[in-house]
Each structure stands twice: as structure tokens, then as C-alpha cells.
N, C-alpha and C positions, 0 to 999 in steps of 0.2 A: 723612467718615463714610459706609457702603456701608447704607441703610437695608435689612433681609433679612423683617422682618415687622414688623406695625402696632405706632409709638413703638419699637421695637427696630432699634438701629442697633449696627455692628461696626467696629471700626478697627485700625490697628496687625498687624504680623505677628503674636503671636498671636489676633486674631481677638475679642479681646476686646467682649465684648456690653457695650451699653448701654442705658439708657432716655432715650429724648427728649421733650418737653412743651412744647407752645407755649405762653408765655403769656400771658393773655387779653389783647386789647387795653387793655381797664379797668382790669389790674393793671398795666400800664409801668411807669407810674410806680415802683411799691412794688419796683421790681428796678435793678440798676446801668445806667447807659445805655448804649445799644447791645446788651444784651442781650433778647433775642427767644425763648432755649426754657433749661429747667434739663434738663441733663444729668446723669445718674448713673451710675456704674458698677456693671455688676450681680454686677461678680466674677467671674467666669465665659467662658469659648467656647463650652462647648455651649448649643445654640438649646435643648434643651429645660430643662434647668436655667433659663437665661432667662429665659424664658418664665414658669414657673413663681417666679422672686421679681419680675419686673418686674409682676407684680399684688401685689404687698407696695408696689413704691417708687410705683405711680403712685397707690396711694392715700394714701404718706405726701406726695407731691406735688401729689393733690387739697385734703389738710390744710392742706399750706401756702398754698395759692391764699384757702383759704376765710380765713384767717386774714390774708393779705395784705387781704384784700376789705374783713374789718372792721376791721382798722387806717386802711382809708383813708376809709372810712364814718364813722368819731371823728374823724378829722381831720376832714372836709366837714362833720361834724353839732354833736355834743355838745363837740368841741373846734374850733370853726369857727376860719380862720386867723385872726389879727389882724395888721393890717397894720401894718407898722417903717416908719421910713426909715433907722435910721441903728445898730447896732450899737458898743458899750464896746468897748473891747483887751479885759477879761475878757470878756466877753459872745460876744465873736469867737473870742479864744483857745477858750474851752469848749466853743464849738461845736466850733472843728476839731478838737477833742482827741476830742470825741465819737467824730466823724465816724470819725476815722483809727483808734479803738478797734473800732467796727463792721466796719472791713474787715479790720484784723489778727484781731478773733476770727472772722468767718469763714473767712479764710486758716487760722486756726490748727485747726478744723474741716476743710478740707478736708484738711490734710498727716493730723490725728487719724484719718480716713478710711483713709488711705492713698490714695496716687498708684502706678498702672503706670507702667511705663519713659517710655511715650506721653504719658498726662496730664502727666508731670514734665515731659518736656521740651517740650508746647506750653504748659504754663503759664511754665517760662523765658524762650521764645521772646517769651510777650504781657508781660510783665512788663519785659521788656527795651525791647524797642519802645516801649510805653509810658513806661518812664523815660528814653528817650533825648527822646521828643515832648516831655513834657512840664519835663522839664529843659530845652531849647531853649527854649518859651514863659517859663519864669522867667526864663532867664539874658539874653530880650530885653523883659522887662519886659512880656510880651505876655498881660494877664491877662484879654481881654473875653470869648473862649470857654469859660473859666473860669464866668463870672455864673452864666449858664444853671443850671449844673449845684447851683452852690450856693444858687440860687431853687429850682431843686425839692427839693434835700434840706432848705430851712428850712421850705418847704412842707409835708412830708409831719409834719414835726415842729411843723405849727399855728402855721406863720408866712409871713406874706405878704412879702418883702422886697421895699422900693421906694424902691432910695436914687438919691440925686443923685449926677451923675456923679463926682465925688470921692472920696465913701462908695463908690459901687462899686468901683471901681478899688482902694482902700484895702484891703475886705472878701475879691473876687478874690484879690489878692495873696495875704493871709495863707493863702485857701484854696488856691491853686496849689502856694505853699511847703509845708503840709501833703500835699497829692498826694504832692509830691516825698520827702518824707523816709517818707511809710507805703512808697511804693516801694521806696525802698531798705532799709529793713528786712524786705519781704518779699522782694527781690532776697539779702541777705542769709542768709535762712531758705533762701532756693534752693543757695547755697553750703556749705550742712550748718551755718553759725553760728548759737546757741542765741539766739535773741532771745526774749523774754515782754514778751507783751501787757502785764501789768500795770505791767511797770517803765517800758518807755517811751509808752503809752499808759494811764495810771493810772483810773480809774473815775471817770468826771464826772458830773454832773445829766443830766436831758435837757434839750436844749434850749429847749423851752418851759418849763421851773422855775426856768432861769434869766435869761430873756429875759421872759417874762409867767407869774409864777408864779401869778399867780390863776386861768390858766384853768387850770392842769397838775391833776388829780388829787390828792388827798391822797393822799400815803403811810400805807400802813399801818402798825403798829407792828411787825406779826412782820417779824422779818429775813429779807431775801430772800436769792439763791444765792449773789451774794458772798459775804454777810457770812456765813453759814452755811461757807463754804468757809473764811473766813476764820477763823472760831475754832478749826477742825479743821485748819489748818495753824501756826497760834499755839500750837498745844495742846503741839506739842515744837519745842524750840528751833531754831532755824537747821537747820529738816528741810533733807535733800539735795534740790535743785532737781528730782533725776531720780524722787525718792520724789513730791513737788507734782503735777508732771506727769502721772503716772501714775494716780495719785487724780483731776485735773482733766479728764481724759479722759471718764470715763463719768459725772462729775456734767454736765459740758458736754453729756454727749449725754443724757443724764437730761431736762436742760432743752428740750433741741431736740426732745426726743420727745413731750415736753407739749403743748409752742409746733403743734409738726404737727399734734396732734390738734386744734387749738382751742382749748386751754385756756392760760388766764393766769395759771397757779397759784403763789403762794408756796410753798417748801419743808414749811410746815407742814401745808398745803392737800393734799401730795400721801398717798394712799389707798391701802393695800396691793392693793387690785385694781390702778391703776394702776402698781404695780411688777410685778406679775405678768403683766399687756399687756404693759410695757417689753421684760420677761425675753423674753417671747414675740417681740416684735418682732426684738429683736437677732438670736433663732434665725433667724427667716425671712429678716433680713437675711444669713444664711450666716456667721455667726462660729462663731469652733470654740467649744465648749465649754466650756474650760479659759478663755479670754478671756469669756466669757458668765459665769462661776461670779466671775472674777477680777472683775469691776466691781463686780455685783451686791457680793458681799465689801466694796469698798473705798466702795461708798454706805452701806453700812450701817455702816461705821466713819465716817465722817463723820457721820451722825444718832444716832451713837449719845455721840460729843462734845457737840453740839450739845445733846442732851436731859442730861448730865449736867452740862450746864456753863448747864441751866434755861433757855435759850434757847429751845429746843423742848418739847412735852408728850409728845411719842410721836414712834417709829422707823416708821415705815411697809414696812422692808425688813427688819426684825427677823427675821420670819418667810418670808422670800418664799425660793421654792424655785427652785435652779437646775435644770443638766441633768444626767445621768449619762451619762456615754460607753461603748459598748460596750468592754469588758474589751479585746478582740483586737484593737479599733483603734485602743485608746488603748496598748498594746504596740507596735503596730503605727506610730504616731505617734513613737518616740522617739528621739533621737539615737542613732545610731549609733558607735563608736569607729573609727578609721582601721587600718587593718589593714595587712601588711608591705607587700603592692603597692602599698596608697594612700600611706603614705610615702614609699617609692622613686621613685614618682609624681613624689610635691611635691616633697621634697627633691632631686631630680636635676633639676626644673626651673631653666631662667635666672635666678631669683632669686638662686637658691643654687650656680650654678655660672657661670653669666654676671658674677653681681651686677648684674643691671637691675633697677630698683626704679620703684616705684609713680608715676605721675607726676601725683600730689595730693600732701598734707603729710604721708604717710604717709614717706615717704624710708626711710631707715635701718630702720625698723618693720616693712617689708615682708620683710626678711631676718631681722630678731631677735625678733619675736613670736611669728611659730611655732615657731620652736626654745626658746624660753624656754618656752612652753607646753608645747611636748614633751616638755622636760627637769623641770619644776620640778611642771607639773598645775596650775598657780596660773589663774586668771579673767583673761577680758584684759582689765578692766581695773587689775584689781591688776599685771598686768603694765606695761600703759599708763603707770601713774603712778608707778613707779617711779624714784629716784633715783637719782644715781651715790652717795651714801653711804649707800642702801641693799644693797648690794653688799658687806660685811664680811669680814675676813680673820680667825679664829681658830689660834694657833699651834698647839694640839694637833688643830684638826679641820679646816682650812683655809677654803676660802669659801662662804659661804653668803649667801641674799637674808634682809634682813630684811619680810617685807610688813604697814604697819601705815598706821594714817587719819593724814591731815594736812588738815583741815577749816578751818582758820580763819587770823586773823592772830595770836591768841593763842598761836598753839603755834608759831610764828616760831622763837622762841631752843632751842626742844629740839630741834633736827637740826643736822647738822656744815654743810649744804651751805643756804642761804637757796633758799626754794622758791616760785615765781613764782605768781601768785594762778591763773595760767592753768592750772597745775598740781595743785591741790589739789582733792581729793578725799575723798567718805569711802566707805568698804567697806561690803561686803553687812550684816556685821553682828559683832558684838566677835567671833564664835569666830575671822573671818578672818585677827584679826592674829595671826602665828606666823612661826616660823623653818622657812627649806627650804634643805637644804643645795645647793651649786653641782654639777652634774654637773660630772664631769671632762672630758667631751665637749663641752659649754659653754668651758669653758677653753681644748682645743684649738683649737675654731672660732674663736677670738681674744675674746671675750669682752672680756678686761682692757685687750686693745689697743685695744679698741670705747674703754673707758671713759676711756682715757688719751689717746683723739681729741678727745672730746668735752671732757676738761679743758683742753687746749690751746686749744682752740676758745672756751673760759669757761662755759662751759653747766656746768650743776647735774644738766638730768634726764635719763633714758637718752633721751628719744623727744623731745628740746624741738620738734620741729615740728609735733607734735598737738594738734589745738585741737577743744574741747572742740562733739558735736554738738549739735541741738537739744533733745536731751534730757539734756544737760547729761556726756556720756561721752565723756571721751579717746579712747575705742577705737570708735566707733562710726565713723569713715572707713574706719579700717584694715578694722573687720570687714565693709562694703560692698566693701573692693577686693578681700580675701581669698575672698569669695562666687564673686565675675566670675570671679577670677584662677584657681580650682578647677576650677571648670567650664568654663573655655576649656582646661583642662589635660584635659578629660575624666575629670571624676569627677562624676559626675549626679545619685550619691544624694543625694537632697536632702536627706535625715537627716544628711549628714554635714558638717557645718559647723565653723568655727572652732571653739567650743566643746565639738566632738568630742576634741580633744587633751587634756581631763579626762577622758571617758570610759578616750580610752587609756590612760592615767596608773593611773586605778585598775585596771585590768585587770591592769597590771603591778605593780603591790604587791599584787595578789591575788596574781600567780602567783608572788610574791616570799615567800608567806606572810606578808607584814610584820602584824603583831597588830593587831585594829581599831582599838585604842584608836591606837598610829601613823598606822596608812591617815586616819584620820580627823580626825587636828590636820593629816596634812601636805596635805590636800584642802578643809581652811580649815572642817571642822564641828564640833561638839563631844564631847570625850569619854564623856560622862557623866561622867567624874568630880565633877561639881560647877565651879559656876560662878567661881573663882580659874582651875583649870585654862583650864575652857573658855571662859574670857575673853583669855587670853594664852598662847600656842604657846609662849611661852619658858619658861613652867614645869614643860615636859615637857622634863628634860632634853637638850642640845644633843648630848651626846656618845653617846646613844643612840637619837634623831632619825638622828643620822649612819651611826653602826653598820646600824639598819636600813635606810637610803636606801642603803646602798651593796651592797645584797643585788641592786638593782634592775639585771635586766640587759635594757639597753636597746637596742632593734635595731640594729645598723649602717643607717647612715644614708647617702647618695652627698652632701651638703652637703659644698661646699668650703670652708677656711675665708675669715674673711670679711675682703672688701676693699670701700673706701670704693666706693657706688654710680656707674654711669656711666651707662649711656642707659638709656631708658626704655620699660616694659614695653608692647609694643603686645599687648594681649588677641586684637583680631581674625585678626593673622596668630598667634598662640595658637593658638584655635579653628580657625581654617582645615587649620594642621598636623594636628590630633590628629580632625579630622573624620572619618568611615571613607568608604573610596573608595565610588565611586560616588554618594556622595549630594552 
């Protein structure tokens, strides 16, 4: 890192600013070992932008110094260590489970953050390394550099550990094997697979409550963030993993905004002024707006569970105000649709006339998800999770996709085709499910042949090599290689993403005249007609769903049709090609 003014340092081709902080000698301890400064990313290349929030981060970085300070001040003092020699298998187990919880949720924090290109792939690179060292020291039973480290984290947690050689060696172990297995779950999370905190590192005591509970603290009676989080996720059933998430996000950072400032607060502890700092702080951290309004929103539906469900006495965000965005730059902000050149564009690309395909699990996806998109207007990941019998043949109207939830193992026996748990999903929301009839132009490009590969082959689902990211989405590879794979093809606007091929879609049943009440079951929203309709697209007649869909006249397209993939797509000579001379 090229340090350009005081605690502000830049790296990475673009230029990306950061802030730097040494930490004090007297906090070491209270941070992971070997580390010496906290790094943050300001978001940002320009020095003066910079500049101006890295006086936001280094005082949420003073916060945390201060609060490092007197956690270890309780430790020395009011919680002085008391000395062990010999830890329980549970006693042991609990600690590591702690321990390996504490680093997956701040792992889970810094991805919540967001990672540039840079941070991702130096945190790959340490990750790696790391699990290659420390895999070697297990796999040679070589646990004594190990002690060290698990003497100061029982330390810090108000324990002196002083075992005989036996017990150490024992204790080591379990904690070495622990290293290894949090690594590769976060090794894991690096390869896009959805791992959570809670399932495999579940919520333990700390470990002085459960090793010397007499010196630990009484708990209080109000419920703390878990279990607050907990009732608001209990509250509907088997929520979608990527709905959890999402809500888990800004209570997590909720909490870490407290913690920065000093304060040890319970849920119930926290103070509408306090949400209205929060509100504030996220602004200065540079979040847009629309993400600022969105958290804000989903803390106040989690307190407002919590208070009905008598757990809580009051909502502290009931009333807290977010931001309003300028009119012209919130227009200004919004996806764009793809327009004739930018199809010709994509579709004359090697995907679609070479047949090179993505070289991650996106395979076959790479060719069939934009043009499904193209053709149908449906979301990618209703396209994503698509089966081969949802695909349907009608004799008076011919083929059409049927797009509906398949959420659990209960609903197993109502589909023709058995659908793999890898596969299952649920949609935005009941208006989603509905009928969209096949383009004809889908068919030509081989469509049917696609499907009659994949039976052969034994597969069930159009895409079976997509595996689901950490936010719990089948389409979530495809739509990171579609991003690269656009703009190596030189299409810049950044407005114009995967997701754009809805916008195209409606533009064409506008220009199609198609009646709203149509345009709007076959775009997955509801009619107004009332909630029968707007529960199930199939109650809006199929044979006049069809009649209007076929009004829709859709560009010629240069897509060849389709042959099974062969080599694989290189981005950079991409890019390199479609660069403009001289530069």
C-alpha cells in the first residue's frame, strides 16, 4: 500500500483509498495475532472524498480502541483471570466453538462490508496460506505453536491457562483442529458457497460462564441481539435464507455501531437518538440512500416483532428518519434496458456464436440465461431455478415455462421431475408464480434439444451446475460473470446489467400495446384484480396470455443456435479486443 496523506493509503489499479491505524501497543492483545494496524476501505479514489470520510472511519476506529481498552481493563480488574490447569471435552469443545463463532462473524462483517477486487483476492491469497500452514501442523500432530495463541484468547476471556504437558498438548489439538475447519469454511465463503455462522458455528456461552461461572457477569433478563433476531426470524416460517440475511445485515451492523461507540447496549437499551446517529453514520460512511432507507426499514421490522410478540416495551426506530434523494439522481440512478446495438453486441458475442462458456459452474447458463431473459422478461433467478418440467407443452397453444416456488421437502411429490435440495427455492413473492408462453425464437435456438441433453444426461434441472451463493441465490455466479463478461465486451453503462433484460421486456409489451393487466402477470406483479388472480398467473387465461405474447415483436438477434459448450471464455483477451486503439 502507496501511503499519499496522513493514515490514508491507496492500492490496487484503481487507486482505491484507505484508512490505516496503528494499534496501540497496550491493545495487541485484544486483536488477532500478527496484526499491527486496522485497515478500512474508504470507498472511494478520490483523495478528496477521502479525506473527507476517513474523519468518520478513524473516529469509529478511536471507538473501537477505546472499547478494546476496557474490555481488557475487566479482564485485569473486576473480572481478574483465574488460573486452570486442566479444561472438560465440553469445556474445551465450547471454547472452540466460541472462538471459531468470533471469527466467522467477523468474516461475515467484512464480506457485509463489501470487498474490491483487491481486498478479495488478498484475503484469498491469506486464507490460503494460512490453511495450507496450519493444515500441515495438524496433519503432523504439531500442536506447541498452537498454546501460545489459545493462552491468550482464554486470557482475554478471564482465564489463566496453566496446564501440564499432556493437558496442553490435548487442549492445542482441539484448538488447532478448530483453526482448521473455521478456515475452510471461510475458504469456502471465498468460492461463492453460502455458509452461516449460526449453523455451523451455533451461539455458545462465553467462556468464562462456562469454565468459572461465578466470576462471569449475571445476565440480564431482556433479551439480547440474538434472541431479538431470533423471534423476528421465527416469526414466519422457514423464511428464505436470502430474506435472513438481508435483515441480518444492518442488525449486525446496528450492533457494531454501538459496540464502536462505547456502548454495551442490549436491544432494549437502544434510544431513538441512537438510531438517528446510526442513520447518520451509515450516510457519512457513503452508502446510497436507497440501502440507508432499506436497513433502517428492516430494524424497525424486527423491533417491531420483538415489541409485539411483548419481548420488548418500545421500537426505538419506529420513528427514525431516513434520507431523501435528489429526484434527478435518483432517475438518474436507474437501470437502464439494452437497446438494439447492445444486443447485437452480446448476442454476436463467442458465447453465442463460438459457444465458449464460463469457466466457473455457470456452464450451459452462460448461453441460456440471457436469452431466456430476453425472451420470457422473467428474474434470474426464476430463470435459475428452473426445471426441465417446467418447460410444458399445450396442444392448442404450444410451449410455455411454468415459473412457481419449490421451497421445501414437503412439496417433493407435486412436480413430474424430483428436485434436488440444491435446487429449491422460493420467489420474490406469490404474484411471481404465473405462466409465460415459449418464444418461438427460443425454440429455434434449440431450447428442446437443450432439454432432451440434459434428460439423457439424468439431470432434472435446466442449470444443475449452479450452486446456490452466499446469499442463498442460484443466479448469483452467473450474474457476477455476466457483469465482467459485458464490459469486457465494452458495454460500460453501468446502469445496464443482467437485470436489464426486464426492463427490455417491458418496453416491448409496451410497444406491443399488450393491456396492463397482461404486461403485468407476464412481469411476475399483480393485477389488481384481487388476490386469486394475483396469487397465480394461471388464472389469467393461457390462451390469451399467448394471443398477447405473440403480438411481441422481438429484435433479430445474431445468436447461433445452440451447441453443447467447448472452451472457455478468456475475459482479458475480451477486453484487450474491444479496447479502443491507442490506449
Amino acid at each position: 500500500m502507496k501511503a499519499i496523506a496522513e493514515n490514508i493509503y491507496e492500492r490496487g489499479k484503481r487507486k482505491t483509498k484507505y484508512v490505516r491505524r496503528r494499534i496501540p501497543a497496550a491493545l495487541r492483545h485484544a486483536y488477532p495475532a500478527n496484526q499491527s494496524h486496522i485497515t478500512r476501505s474508504l470507498g472511494t479514489s478520490d483523495l478528496r472524498e477521502a479525506k473527507a470520510r476517513a474523519h468518520a472511519e478513524l473516529a469509529f476506529i478511536e471507538a473501537e480502541f477505546a472499547q478494546a481498552r476496557e474490555r481488557m481493563e475487566l479482564s485485569r480488574a473486576s473480572l481478574a483471570a483465574k488460573r486452570i490447569s486442566k479444561l472438560s471435552d465440553d469445556q474445551l469443545q465450547s471454547t472452540a466453538q466460541y472462538w471459531a463463532r468470533q471469527v466467522l462473524l467477523f468474516d461475515d462483517s467484512q464480506r457485509e462490508d463489501g470487498l474490491d477486487d483487491d481486498e478479495f483476492d488478498e484475503l484469498g491469497e491469506k486464507l490460503t496460506s494460512e490453511r495450507k500452514h496450519f493444515g500441515r501442523m495438524l496433519a503432523q500432530g504439531n500442536t506447541a505453536p498452537v498454546l501460545p495463541a489459545l493462552r491468550a484468547f482464554l486470557y482475554m476471556c478471564g482465564l489463566d491457562f496453566d496446564p501440564a504437558e499432556a493437558e496442553a498438548k490435548r487442549a492445542s489439538y482441539t484448538f488447532l483442529r478448530t483453526i482448521v475447519e473455521t478456515l475452510d469454511h471461510q475458504l469456502a465463503r471465498q468460492r461463492g458457497e453460502p455458509v452461516h455462522t449460526d449453523a455451523v458455528a451455533p451461539d455458545v456461552p462465553h467462556p468464562l460462564q462456562v469454565v468459572a461461572p461465578e466470576r462471569a457477569p449475571t445476565r440480564s433478563d431482556a433479551p439480547g441481539w440474538d434472541e431479538v433476531f431470533a423471534i423476528w426470524r421465527e416469526y414466519v416460517d422457514d423464511r428464505p435464507k436470502s430474506t435472513t440475511i438481508a435483515a441480518q445485515t444492518p442488525w449486525r451492523d446496528l450492533q457494531r455501531f454501538l459496540t464502536g461507540k462505547g456502548k454495551t447496549l442490549l436491544p432494549s437499551q437502544v434510544t431513538p437518538r441512537d438510531m438517528t446517529e446510526f442513520a447518520d453514520a451509515m450516510r457519512a460512511r457513503g452508502l446510497a440512500v436507497d440501502t440507508i432507507n432499506e436497513r433502517i426499514s428492516k430494524i424497525r421490522a424486527i423491533y417491531k416483532i420483538a415489541v409485539g410478540k411483548h419481548k420488548l416495551v418500545s421500537n426505538p426506530a419506529e420513528n427514525t428518519l431516513g434520507f431523501k434523494e435528489n429526484s434527478v439522481r435518483k432517475r438518474r440512478k436507474k437501470r437502464l434496458p439494452f437497446d438494439a446495438s447492445d444486443l447485437n453486441q452480446l448476442f454476436g458475442s463467442e458465447v453465442f456464436t463460438l459457444h465458449t462458456r464460463s469457466r466457473g459452474q455457470s456452464g450451459e447458463a452462460s448461453y441460456w440465461i440471457p436469452l431466456l431473459m430476453f425472451y420470457t422478461g422473467a428474474r434470474p433467478e426464476e430463470v435459475a431455478g428452473l426445471a426441465l418440467s417446467d418447460i410444458r407443452y399445450d396442444d392448442a397453444h404450444g410451449w410455455y415455462f411454468v415459473i412457481i416456488d419449490r421451497p421445501s421437502d414437503e412439496d417433493h411429490d407435486l412436480f413430474d421431475d424430483p428436485i434436488p435440495e440444491s435446487h429449491r427455492r422460493t420467489l420474490k413473492n406469490a404474484q411471481s408464480e404465473r405462466h409465460i408462453p415459449a418464444a418461438a425464437e427460443l425454440i429455434e435456438l434449440g431450447l428442446l434439444r437443450y432439454v432432451e441433453y440434459l434428460r439423457t444426461e439424468g439431470e432434472t434441472m435446466l442449470f444443475p451446475g449452479l450452486k446456490k451463493d452466499w446469499h442463498g441465490k442460484l443466479s448469483g455466479s452467473f450474474s457476477k460473470f455476466f457483469g465482467r463478461y459485458i464490459r469486457a465486451l465494452g458495454l460500460k453503462e453501468s446502469r445496464k446489467v443482467l437485470y436489464s433484460f426486464r426492463h427490455t421486456m417491458k418496453d416491448l409489451l409496451e410497444a406491443a400495446e399488450i393491456p396492463s393487466k397482461y404486461l403485468r402477470r407476464l412481469m411476475g406483479h399483480t393485477t389488481g384484480d384481487g388476490a386469486i388472480t394475483d396469487g397465480y398467473g394461471s388464472d389469467l387465461p393461457l390462451n390469451l396470455i399467448v394471443g398477447h405474447f405473440n403480438n411481441i415483436k422481438f429484435p433479430t438477434i445474431p445468436a447461433l443456435p445452440w451447441q453443447p459448450g467447448g472452451s472457455s471464455v478468456m475475459l482479458k483477451k475480451l477486453t484487450e479486443a474491444h479496447r479502443p486503439r491507442g490506449t
